[in-house]
N, CA, C and O atoms as a GROMACS GRO file, in nm:
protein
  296
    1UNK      N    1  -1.427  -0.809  -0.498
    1UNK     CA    2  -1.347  -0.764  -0.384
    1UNK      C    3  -1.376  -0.854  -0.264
    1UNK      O    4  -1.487  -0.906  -0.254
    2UNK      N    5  -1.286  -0.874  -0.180
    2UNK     CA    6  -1.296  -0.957  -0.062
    2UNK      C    7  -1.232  -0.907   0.046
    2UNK      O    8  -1.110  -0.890   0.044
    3UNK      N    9  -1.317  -0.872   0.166
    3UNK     CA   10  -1.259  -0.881   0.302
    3UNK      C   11  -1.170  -0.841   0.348
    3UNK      O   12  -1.123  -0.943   0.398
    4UNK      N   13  -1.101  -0.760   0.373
    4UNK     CA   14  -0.963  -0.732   0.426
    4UNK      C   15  -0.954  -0.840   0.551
    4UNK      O   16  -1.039  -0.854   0.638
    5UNK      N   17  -0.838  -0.908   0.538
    5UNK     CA   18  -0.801  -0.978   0.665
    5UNK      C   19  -0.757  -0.916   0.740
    5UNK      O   20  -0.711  -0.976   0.836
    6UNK      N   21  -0.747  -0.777   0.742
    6UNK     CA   22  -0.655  -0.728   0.886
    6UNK      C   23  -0.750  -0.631   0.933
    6UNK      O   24  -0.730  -0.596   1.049
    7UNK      N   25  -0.844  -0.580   0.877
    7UNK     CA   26  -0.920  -0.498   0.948
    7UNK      C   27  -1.081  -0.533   0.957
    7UNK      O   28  -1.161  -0.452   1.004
    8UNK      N   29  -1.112  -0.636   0.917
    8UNK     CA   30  -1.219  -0.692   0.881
    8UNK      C   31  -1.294  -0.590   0.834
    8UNK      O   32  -1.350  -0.536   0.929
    9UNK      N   33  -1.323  -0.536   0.724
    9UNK     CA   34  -1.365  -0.457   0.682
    9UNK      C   35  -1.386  -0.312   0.743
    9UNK      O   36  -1.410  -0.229   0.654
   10UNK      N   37  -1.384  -0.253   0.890
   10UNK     CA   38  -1.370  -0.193   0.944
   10UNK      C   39  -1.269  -0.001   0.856
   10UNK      O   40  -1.283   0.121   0.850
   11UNK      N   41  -1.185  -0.108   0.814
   11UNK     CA   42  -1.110   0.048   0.755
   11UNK      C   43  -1.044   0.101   0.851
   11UNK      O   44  -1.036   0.223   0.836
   12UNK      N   45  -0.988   0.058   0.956
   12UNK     CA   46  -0.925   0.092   1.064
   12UNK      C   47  -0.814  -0.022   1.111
   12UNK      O   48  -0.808  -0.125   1.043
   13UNK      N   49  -0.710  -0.004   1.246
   13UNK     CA   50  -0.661  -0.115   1.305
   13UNK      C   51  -0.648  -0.010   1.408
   13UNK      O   52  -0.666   0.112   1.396
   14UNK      N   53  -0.595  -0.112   1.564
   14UNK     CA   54  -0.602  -0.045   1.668
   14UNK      C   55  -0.455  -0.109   1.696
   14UNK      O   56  -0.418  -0.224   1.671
   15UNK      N   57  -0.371   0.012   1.762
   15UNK     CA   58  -0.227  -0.104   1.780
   15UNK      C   59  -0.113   0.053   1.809
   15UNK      O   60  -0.155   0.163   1.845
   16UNK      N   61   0.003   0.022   1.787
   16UNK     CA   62   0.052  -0.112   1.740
   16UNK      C   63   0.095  -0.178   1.870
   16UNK      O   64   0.132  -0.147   1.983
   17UNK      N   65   0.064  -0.315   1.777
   17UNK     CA   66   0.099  -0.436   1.873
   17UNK      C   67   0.261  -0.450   2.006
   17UNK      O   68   0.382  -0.425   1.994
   18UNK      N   69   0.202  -0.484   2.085
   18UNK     CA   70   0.337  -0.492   2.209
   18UNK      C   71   0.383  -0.379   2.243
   18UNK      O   72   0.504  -0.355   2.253
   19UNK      N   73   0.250  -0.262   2.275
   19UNK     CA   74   0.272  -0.134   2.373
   19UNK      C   75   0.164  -0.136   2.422
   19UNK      O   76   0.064  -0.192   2.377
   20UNK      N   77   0.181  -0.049   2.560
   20UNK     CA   78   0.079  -0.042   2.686
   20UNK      C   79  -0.086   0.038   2.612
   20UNK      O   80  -0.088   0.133   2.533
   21UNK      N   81  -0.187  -0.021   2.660
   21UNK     CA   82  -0.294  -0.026   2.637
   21UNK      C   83  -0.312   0.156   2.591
   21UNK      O   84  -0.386   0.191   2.499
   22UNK      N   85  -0.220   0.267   2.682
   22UNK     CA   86  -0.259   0.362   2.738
   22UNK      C   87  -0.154   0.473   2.570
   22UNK      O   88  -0.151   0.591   2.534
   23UNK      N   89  -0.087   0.338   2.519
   23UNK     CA   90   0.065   0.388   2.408
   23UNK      C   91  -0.072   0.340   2.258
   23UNK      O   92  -0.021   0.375   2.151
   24UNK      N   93  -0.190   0.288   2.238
   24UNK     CA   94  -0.276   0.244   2.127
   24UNK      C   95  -0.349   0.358   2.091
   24UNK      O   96  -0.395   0.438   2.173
   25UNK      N   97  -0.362   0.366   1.946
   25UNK     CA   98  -0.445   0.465   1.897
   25UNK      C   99  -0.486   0.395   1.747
   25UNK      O  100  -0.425   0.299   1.699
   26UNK      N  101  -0.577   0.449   1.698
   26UNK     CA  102  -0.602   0.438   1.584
   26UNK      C  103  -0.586   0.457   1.471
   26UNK      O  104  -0.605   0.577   1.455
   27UNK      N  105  -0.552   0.391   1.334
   27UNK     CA  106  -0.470   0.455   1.204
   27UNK      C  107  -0.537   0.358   1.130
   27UNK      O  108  -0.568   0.244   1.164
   28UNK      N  109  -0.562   0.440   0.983
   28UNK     CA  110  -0.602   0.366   0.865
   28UNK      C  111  -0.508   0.255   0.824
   28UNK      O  112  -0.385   0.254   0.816
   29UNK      N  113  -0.640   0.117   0.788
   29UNK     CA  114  -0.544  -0.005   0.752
   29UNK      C  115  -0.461   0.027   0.651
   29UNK      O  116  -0.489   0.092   0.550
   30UNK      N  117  -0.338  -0.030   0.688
   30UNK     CA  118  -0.242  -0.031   0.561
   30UNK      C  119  -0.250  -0.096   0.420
   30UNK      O  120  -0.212  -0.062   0.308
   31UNK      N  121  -0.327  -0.228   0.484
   31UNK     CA  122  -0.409  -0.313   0.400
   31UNK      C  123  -0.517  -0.321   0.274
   31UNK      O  124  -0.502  -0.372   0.163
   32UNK      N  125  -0.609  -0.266   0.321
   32UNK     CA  126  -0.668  -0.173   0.244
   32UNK      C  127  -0.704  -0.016   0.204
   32UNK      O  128  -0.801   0.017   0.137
   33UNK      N  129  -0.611   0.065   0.256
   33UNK     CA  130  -0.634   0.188   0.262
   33UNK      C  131  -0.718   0.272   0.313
   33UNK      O  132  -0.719   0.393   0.294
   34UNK      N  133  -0.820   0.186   0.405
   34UNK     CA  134  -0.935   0.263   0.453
   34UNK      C  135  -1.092   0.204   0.369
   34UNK      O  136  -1.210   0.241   0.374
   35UNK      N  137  -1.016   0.092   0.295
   35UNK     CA  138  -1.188   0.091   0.194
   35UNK      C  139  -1.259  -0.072   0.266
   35UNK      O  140  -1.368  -0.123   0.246
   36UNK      N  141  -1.156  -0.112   0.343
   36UNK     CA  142  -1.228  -0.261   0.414
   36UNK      C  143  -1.198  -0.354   0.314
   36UNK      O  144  -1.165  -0.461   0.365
   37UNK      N  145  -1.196  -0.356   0.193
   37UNK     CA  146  -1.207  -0.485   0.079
   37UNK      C  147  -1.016  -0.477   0.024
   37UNK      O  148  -0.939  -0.384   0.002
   38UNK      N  149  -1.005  -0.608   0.021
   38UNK     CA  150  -0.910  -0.600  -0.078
   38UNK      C  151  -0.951  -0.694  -0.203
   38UNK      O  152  -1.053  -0.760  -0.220
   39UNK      N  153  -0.814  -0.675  -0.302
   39UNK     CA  154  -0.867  -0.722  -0.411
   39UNK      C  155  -0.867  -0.888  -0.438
   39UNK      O  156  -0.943  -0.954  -0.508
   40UNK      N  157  -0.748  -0.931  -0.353
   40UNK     CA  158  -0.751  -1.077  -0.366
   40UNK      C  159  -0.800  -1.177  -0.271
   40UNK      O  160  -0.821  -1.130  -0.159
   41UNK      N  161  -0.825  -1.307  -0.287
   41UNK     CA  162  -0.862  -1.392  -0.188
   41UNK      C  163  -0.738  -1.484  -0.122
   41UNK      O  164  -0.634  -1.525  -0.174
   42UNK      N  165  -0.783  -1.499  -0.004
   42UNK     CA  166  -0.661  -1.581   0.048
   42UNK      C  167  -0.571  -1.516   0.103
   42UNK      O  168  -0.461  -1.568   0.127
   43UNK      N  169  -0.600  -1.391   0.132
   43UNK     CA  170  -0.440  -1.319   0.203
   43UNK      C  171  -0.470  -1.331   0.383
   43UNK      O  172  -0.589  -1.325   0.413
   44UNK      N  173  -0.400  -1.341   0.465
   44UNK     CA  174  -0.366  -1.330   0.609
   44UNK      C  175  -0.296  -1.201   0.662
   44UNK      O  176  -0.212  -1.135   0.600
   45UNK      N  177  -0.340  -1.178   0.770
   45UNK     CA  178  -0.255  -1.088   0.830
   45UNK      C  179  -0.118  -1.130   0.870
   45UNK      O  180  -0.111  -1.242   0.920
   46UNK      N  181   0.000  -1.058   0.857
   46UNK     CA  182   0.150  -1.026   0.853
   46UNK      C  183   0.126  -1.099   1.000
   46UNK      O  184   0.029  -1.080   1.073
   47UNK      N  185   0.258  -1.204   1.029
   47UNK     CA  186   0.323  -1.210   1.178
   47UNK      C  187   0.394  -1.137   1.211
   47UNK      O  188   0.407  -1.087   1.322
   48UNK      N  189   0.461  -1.118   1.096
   48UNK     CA  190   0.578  -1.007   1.196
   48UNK      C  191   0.544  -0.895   1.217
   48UNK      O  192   0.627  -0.849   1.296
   49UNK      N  193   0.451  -0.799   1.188
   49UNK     CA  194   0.424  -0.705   1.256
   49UNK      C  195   0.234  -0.691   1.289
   49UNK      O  196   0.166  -0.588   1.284
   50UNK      N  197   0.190  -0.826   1.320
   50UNK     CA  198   0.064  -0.782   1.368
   50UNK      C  199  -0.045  -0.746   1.288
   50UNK      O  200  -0.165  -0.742   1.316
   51UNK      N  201   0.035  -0.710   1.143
   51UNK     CA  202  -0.096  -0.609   1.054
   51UNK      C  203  -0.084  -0.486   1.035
   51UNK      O  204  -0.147  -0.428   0.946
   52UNK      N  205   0.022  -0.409   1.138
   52UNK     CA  206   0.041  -0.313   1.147
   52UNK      C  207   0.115  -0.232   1.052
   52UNK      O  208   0.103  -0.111   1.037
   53UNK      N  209   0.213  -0.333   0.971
   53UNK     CA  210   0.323  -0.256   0.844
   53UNK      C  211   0.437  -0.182   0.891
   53UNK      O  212   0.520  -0.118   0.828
   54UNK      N  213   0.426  -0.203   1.002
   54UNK     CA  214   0.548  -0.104   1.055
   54UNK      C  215   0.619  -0.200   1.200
   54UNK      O  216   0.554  -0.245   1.294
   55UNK      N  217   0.764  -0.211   1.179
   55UNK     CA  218   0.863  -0.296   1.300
   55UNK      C  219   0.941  -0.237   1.370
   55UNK      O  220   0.963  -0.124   1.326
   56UNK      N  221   1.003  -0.265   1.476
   56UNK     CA  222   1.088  -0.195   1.544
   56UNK      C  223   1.020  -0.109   1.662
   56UNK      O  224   0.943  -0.159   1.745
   57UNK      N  225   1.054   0.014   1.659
   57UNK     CA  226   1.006   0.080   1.821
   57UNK      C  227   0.898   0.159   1.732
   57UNK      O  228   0.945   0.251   1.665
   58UNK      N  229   0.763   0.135   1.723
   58UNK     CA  230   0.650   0.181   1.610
   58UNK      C  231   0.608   0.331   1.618
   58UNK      O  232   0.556   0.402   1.532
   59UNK      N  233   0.664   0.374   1.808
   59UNK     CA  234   0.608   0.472   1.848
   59UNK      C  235   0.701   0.569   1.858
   59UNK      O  236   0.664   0.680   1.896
   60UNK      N  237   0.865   0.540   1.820
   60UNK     CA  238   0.989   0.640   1.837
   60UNK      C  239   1.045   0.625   1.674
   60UNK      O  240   1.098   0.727   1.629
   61UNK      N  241   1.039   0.557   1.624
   61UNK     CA  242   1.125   0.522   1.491
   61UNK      C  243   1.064   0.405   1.410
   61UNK      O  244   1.149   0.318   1.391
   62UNK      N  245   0.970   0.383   1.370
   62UNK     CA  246   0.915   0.242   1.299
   62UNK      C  247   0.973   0.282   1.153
   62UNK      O  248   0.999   0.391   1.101
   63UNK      N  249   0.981   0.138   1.106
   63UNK     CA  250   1.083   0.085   1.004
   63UNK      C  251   0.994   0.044   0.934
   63UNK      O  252   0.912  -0.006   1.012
   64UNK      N  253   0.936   0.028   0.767
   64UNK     CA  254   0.848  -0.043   0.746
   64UNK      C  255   0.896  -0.203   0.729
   64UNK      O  256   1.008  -0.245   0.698
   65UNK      N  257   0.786  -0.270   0.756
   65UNK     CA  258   0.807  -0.445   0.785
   65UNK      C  259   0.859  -0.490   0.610
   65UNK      O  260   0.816  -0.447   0.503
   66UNK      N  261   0.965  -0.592   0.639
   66UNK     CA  262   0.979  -0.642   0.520
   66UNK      C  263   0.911  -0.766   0.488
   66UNK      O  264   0.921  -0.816   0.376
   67UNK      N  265   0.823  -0.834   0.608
   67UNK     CA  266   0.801  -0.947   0.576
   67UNK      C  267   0.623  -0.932   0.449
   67UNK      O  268   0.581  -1.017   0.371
   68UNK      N  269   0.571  -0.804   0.477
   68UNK     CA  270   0.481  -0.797   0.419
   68UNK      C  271   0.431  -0.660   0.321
   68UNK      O  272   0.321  -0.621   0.282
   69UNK      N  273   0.622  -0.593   0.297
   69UNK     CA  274   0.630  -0.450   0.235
   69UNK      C  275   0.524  -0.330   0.296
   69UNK      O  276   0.462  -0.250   0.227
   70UNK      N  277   0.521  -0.341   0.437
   70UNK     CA  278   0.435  -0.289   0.472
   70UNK      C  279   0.342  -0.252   0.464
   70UNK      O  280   0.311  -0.138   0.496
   71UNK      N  281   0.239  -0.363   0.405
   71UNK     CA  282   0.084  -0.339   0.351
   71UNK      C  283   0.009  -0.416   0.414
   71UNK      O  284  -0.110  -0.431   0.382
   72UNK      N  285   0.086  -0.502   0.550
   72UNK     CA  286   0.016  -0.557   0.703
   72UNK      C  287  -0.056  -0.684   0.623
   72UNK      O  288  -0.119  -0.755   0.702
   73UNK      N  289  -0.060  -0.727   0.492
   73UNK     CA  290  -0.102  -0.878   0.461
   73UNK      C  291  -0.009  -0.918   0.370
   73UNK      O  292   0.072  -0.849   0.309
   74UNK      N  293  -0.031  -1.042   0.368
   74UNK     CA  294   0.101  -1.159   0.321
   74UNK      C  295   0.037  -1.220   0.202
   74UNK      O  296   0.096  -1.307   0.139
   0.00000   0.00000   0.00000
């Protein structure tokens, strides 16, 4: 097992990305489900949504991301 790139092992992310400091809360990585490791090497966190798995308005209607099937790595 290796590393989650999006939560660095943590099991968490803080976001979502491009809302006010005061609009952030905390949610299990999409990435790894909460366990910190994923199974392959070489993956990056998603651009288009940050890591987060979810696009659009995240906090009224989020869409899941197609660039990374919403599992926030590529």
């Amino acid at each position: 097992m290796f590393t989650c790139p999006n939560c660095n092992r943590t099991g968490k992310i803080y976001g979502p990305p491009d809302v006010i400091e005061a609009q952030c809360y905390w949610k299990t990585c999409p990435s790894c489900g909460g366990k910190g490791v994923v199974p392959e090497p070489n993956r990056r966190r998603c651009t288009e949504c940050d890591g987060w798995g979810e696009i659009g308005m995240v906090l009224l209607n989020p869409e899941p991301c197609p660039n990374c099937n919403a599992c926030g790595i590529v």
